[in-house]
N, C-alpha and C positions, 0 to 999 in steps of 0.2 A: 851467638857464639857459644854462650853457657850449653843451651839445647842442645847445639851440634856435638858439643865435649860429651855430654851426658850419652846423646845416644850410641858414642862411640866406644867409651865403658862399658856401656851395656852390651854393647857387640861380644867386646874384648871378654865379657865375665862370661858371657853365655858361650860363647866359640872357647874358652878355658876348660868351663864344665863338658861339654863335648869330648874334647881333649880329653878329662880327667876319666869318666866313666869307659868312653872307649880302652883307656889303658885297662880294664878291669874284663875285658874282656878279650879272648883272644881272635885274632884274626880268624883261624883257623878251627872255631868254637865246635864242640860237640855239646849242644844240649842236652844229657846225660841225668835222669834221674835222679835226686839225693836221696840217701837213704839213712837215720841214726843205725848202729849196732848197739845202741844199748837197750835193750828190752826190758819190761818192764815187769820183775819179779820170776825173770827165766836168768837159769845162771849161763846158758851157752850163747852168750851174745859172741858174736866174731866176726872180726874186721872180712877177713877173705869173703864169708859169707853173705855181706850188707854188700859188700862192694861186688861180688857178682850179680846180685839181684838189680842194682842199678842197671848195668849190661845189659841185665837177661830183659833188662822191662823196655832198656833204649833199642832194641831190636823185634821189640814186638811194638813198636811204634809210640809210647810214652818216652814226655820229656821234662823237663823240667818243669813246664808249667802246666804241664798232664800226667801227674805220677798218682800212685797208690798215695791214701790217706796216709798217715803216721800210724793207725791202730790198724791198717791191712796192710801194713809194711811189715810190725811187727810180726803181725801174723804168718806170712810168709815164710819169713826168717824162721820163727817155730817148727811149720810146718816142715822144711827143710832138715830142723833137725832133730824131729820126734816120730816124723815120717819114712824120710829116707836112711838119715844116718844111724837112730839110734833103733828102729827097727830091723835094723842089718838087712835094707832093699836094697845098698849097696854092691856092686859085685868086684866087691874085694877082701881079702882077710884082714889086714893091718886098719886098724884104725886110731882116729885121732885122740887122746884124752883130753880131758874139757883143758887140766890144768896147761895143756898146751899154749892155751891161747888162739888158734886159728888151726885150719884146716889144711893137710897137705896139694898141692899142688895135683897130686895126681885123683885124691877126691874131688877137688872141683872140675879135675875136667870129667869124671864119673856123674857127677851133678849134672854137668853140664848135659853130656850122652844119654844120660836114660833117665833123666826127669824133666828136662825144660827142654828136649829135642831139638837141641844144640850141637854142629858136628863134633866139635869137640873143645877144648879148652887149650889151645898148644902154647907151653912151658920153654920160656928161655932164661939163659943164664948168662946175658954179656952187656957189658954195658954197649949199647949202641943207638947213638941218638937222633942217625940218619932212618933207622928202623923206627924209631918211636916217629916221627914226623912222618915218614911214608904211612904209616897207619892211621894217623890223626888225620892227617890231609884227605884222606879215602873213606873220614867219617866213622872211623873204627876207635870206640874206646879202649882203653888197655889197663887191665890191672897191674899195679906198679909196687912192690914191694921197698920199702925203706927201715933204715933202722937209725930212728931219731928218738928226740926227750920224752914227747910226746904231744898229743892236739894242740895241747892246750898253750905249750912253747913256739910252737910255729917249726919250721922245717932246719933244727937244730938237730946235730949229728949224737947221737948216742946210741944206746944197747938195747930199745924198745922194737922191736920189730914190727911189723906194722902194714897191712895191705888198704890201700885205696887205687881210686881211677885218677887217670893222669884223661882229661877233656880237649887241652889245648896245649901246642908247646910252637915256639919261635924261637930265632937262636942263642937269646936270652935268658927266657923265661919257658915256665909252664903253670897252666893252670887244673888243679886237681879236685877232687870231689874227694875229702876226708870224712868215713863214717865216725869214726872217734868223737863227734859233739854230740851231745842230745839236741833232740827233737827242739827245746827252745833256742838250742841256741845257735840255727840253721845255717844263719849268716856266716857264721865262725867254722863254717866244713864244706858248705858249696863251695863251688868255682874260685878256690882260692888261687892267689898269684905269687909265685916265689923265683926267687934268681936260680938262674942255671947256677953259676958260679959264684962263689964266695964277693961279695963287697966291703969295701973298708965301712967300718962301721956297724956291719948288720952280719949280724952270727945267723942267721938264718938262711939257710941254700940248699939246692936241690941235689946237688952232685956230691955231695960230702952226704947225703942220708942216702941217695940210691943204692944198693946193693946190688944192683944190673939183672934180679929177677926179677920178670913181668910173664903174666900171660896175658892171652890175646882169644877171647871166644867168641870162633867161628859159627856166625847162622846157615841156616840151611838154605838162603839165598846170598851164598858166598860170594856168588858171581859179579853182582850188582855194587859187592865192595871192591872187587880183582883179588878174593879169594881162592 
């Protein structure tokens, strides 16, 4: 009888652990590239910039557990903006200043079009969460703009602005890719999971930091997503 008790514990812990990791993941998962934005001895690190390169790399067929190294991550990110942006290979006038923080909406779809030959980068402005699920579900990651504390708080509402990839979402939750951690400390920016909506107890939630700008960058096998 002991034995029989025993191996039915062990069911119950291992079918728990199941349970538990599963929750950590979404149903509807994109595995989506991490990428830090903080570089190392460059001062134009920027969230927009890390978090398109994720995209750009999940559409040229890297995933999470087939991405650029950390030191040909950074490199990228440089390249982007010592190459295109600050050699003015851009073709636009207005441009970003470092002290901005992040890169206008209409430069990354420029990024997008005529350096990584991306149809374009299309810019919205609503909050709509039936939109973000029909993209997710179609395997389409979406850069998601928030204005919270910051990484390091978790998805707490304040005056930080702030672009990452939204990977997974259900009518609960979603799960996002935040460049904001360093490179050690991976765990704490991949595929994180936060409440749609506010919980008793947990100042942490998604809908209180959305600002309902996201864009959404379109490859040039649109088709295959019902682009």
């Amino acid at each position: 009888m002991k034995f029989k008790t025993s191996l039915i514990l062990i069911f119950f812990i291992g079918w728990g652990c199941v349970e538990s990791f599963g929750q950590d993941v979404a149903p509807n998962n994109i595995p989506v590239p991490w990428y830090s934005q903080k570089i190392t001895g460059c001062p134009y690190a920027h969230c927009s910039l890390a978090s398109s390169l994720m995209v750009f790399d999940y559409f040229k067929g890297m995933t999470s557990d087939n991405q650029r190294t950390p030191v040909d991550a950074e490199k990228k990110l440089i390249e982007y903006q010592k190459e295109y942006f600050l050699k003015k290979k851009a073709p636009f006038k207005r441009r970003t200043s470092i002290a901005q923080g992040g890169y206008y909406t209409f430069e990354i779809d420029s990024l997008s079009r005529y350096y990584e030959n991306m149809v374009e980068a299309a810019y919205h402005d609503k909050k709509d969460y039936a939109l973000l699920k029909s993209y997710i579900d179609r395997g389409i990651p979406v850069l998601i703009n928030v204005s919270y504390r910051s990484s390091t708080t978790g998805m707490i509402p304040g005056t930080h602005r702030h672009w990452m990839v939204l990977r997974g979402i259900t009518d609960t939750h979603v799960w996002v890719n935040d460049p904001g951690r360093s490179v050690m400390m991976r765990e704490k920016g991949e595929n994180r999971r936060y409440p749609i909506k506010k919980e008793t107890g947990n100042p942490s939630y998604f809908d209180g930091c959305w600002t309902g700008r996201m864009m959404v960058i379109v490859p040039q096998n649109k088709e295959e997503y019902g682009l």
